[in-house]
Each structure stands twice: as C-alpha cells, then as structure tokens.
N, C-alpha and C positions, 0 to 999 in steps of 0.2 A: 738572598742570603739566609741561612737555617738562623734560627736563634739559639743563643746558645743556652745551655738547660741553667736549671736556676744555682744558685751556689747557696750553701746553706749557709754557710760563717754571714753572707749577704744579705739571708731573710734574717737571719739575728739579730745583726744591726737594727734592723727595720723593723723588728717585734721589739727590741731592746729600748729603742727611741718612739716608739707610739706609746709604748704601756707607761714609760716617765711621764710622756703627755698626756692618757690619761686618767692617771693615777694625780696630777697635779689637780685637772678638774674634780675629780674624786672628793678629794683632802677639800679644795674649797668649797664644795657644796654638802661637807657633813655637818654645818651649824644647821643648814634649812632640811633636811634629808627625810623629816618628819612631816612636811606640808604637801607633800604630793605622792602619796604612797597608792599602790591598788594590788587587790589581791590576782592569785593565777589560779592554781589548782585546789586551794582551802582555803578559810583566813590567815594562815600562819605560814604561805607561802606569799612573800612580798615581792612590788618591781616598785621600784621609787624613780623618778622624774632623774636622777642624778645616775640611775643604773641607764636607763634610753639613751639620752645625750654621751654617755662616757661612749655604750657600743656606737650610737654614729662619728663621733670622734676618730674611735678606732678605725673602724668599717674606712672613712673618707680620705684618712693618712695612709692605709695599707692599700687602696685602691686608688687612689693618687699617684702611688707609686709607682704604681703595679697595676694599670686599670685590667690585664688581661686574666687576672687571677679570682680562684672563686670565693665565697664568705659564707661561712657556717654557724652563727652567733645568737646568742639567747633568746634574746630581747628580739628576735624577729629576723634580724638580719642574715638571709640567705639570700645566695645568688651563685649560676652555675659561671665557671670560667671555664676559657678554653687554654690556660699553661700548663695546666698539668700540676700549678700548685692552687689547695685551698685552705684558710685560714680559720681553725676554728676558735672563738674567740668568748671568754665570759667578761663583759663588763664589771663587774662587781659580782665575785666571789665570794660569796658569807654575808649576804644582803641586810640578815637581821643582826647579825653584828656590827655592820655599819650604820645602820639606825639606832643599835644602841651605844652606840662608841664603844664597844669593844675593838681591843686591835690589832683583829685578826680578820681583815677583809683583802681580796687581793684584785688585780687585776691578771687575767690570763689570755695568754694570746700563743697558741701552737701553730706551726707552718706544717702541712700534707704533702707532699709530692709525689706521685703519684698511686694516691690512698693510704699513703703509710704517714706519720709522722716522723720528720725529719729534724724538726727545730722546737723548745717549750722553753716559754719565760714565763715566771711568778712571780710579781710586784708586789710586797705588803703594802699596801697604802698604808698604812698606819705608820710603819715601824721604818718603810722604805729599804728592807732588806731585800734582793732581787738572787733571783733564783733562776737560773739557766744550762739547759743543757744543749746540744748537738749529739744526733745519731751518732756515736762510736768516735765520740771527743769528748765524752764524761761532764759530769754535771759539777756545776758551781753554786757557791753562794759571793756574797759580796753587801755591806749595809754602808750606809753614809759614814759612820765613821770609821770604817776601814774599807773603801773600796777596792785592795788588790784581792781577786778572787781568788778564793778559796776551794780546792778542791772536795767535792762530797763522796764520803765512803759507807756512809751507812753505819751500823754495828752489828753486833755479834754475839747477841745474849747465847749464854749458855743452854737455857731451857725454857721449855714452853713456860714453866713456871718463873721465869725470870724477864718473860717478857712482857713491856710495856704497849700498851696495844690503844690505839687511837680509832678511833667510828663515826660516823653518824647515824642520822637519822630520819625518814620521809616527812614529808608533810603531811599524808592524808592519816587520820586518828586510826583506821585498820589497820597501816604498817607499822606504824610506831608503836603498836599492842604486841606483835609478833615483834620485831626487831627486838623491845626490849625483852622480849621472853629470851630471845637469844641470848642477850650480854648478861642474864642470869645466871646463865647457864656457863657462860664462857669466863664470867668474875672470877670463880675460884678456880682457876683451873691456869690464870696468869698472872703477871705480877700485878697488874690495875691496871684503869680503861680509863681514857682519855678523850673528851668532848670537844672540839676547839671550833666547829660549826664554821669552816671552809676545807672543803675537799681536795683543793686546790693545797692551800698551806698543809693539810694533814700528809698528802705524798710526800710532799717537800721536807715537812720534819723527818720522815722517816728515811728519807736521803739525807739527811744530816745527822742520821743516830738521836732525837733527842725523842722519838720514838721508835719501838725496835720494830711493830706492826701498825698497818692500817687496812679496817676494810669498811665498806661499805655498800651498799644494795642501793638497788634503782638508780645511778648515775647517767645522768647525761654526756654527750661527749665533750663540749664545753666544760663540763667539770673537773674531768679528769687526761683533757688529750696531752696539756702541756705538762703537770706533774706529774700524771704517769713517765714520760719519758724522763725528766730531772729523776724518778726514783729507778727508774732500770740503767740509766748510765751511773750511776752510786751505786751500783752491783745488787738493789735490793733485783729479789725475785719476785717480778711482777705477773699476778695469774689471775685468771676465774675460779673457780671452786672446781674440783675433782672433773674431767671430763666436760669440762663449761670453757668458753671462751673467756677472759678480760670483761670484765663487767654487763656480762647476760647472765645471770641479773646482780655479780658482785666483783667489785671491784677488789681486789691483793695486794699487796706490796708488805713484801716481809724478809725480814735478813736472814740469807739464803742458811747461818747453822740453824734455824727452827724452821724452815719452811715447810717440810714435808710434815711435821707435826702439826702446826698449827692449817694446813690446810686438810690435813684429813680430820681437824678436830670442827673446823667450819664447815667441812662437808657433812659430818653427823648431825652436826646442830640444826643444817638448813634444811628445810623441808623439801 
C-alpha cells in the first residue's frame, strides 16, 4: 500500500500539541534555569539544562508519532528521515531572556516537506500567546485569554520614515561592532529600532503589525523556519538583501508599502 503523503493541518496539530508540552516544562523550570547554564560560541551565547530536556521532549513526542520523519534542532538534535518530512525545531528561543525572566522566550517547532516549509508554530512561554501558520492558509495568533484565532495581516506604514523596525544581534564581540555600526546608520532614517532578543517572536510581531520591519544577520534555521512562514502568510514580504537568498547572511520580513525601500536602504548599509 503507498503511504499517503503527510497533510499539513495534521503536522499542525502535532507541532501545536508538542510546543504546549514543551513550553509547559519551559515555564516550570525557569525558577532553577540559572544552575545549569554553559556557554556555545562566546560567553554571552547560553544553553541551559532546561533548553536540552525541552528539545528531547520535543524531538521524542514528534518522532513518537511520526518515527519516519527527520529532526533538524539546536541543541544537537539531528537525524535524517526517510518521509519526506523534517522538523526544524528551537527548544528555547531567546535563551537569555529566559534566564533573565524576560517574557519574550519562545518555543519553535516548523514542519519541511519535502525541503520547503509547510507548517510554523511560535509558543511565548511566557505570555502563552501561540502563533501559527500553514503554507497558503494564512497565519494566526491566539493567547489564553482569548483563544479563537485571530487572523495576522501585518501593517502598512506609509514610509520608510514611519517605520518601526525590530533586529538583533550576534554573539561573537566582531558582529555586534559592525551590526551596531549598522542600526546607526539605519536610526535616523526610521521611526525607531526595537530589541526584543527572540527572532522567533520578532517575525511573529511583524505578522501581527505591532512591528512594521524585522531584520537580522547570521540566523540559523531553527531560528527563523517557523516565523518566517507565520510572517509571509501575513502578507509581510519576506527576503534576503538585494540579490541574496532569505537569511545568507540576513534575514527580512517587512510590509510589503516599504519593502522596496527599506531593502535597498539595507542593502547600502550591508557590506
């Protein structure tokens, strides 16, 4: 008998119901989140004990299900499948924000089928606002106290100069010298620049308009596979820089009346 190919509304579910889960172990292990911490690529790039356990969680519940499918995840978790679908996944999105209780940490979990992304969910743990899209069924929001989902459209600032623009920032002390040279440069030229230190959540706002731009440099796919898709089904316009692909080496997402501005204004700035 052929198998029948995967359905996406059915990986949703299944990304919808693991990130709840672990997003619940998340929330209960930010009183201790500070006793197991280690560094990766600098001091100021964290993995805490509560980021590992959250991706085997994830990883155990999506390949429980689905043992024939592949895992693409931060914290280590890779493994080739033969469905044709693979799950890229960040345990904890905004790592030092959940160390410091800020509460903007997420969980992200996207479905690939066959190399493309098809399915992206964004969990605030904090907030428990959840963030979903499906390829060419538009992206949503929905929080605890109002769970019927809400449709995401992005917004429509008038001008480069009216637009609110959100970023981050690498970890190694070279990037962060050049980046910020950048947002010098790019300060007066928009309405203000916004830090919120999950790249994950920063898509997702700007598929919810409550920023009109996001960009950011060196991303991983983990970072951006699930919010990029929640912000291209919100109509923003999701790009690379001028003749670049999608985040080699800067991630886009911007509403599509400024796009052409503000992507030929990041293409002068970027070296």
């Amino acid at each position: 008998m052929t198998a029948l190919p995967p359905q996406p509304d059915e990986l949703l579910a299944l990304a919808v119901d693991t990130a709840a889960a672990a997003a619940d172990l998340v929330r209960r292990g930010r009183a201790t989140a500070g006793k197991d911490v280690a560094v990766k690529s600098s001091p100021v790039d964290v993995v805490t004990a509560v980021d590992t356990a959250s991706e085997r969680l994830i990883v155990d519940r999506l390949l429980g299900a689905r043992p024939d499918d592949g895992v693409l995840g931060e914290e280590g978790g890779e493994r080739t499948g033969t469905s044709g679908v693979r799950w890229v996944v960040d345990p904890i999105d905004g790592t030092v924000n959940f160390l410091y209780d800020q509460p903007a940490y997420a969980v992200s979990i996207a479905a690939e089928i066959d190399g493309a992304v098809r399915v992206g969910v964004v969990l605030n743990v904090a907030t428990g606002e959840l963030f979903t899209a499906v390829e060419g069924g538009g992206a949503f929001a929905s929080t605890p106290s109002s769970p019927e989902r809400a449709r995401l459209a992005g917004s429509r600032p008038a001008s480069l100069e009216q637009t609110l623009v959100a970023t981050g920032f690498g970890y190694r002390a070279e990037d962060r010298r050049a980046q910020g040279a950048i947002v010098a440069e790019l300060l007066p030229r928009v309405r203000d620049i916004r830090r919120n230190g999950s790249a994950a959540l920063d898509l997702c706002a700007a598929a919810a308009g409550r920023v009109d731009a996001y960009y950011e440099a060196g991303l991983s796919p983990w970072d951006h596979a699930a919010g990029a898709l929640v912000a291209a089904e919100a109509g923003l316009v999701v790009a690379g820089l001028p003749g670049r692909r999608f985040a080699e080496p800067v991630a886009v997402a911007v509403a599509p009346s400024v796009a052409d501005d503000f992507l030929a204004l990041l293409g002068a700035l970027h070296p």
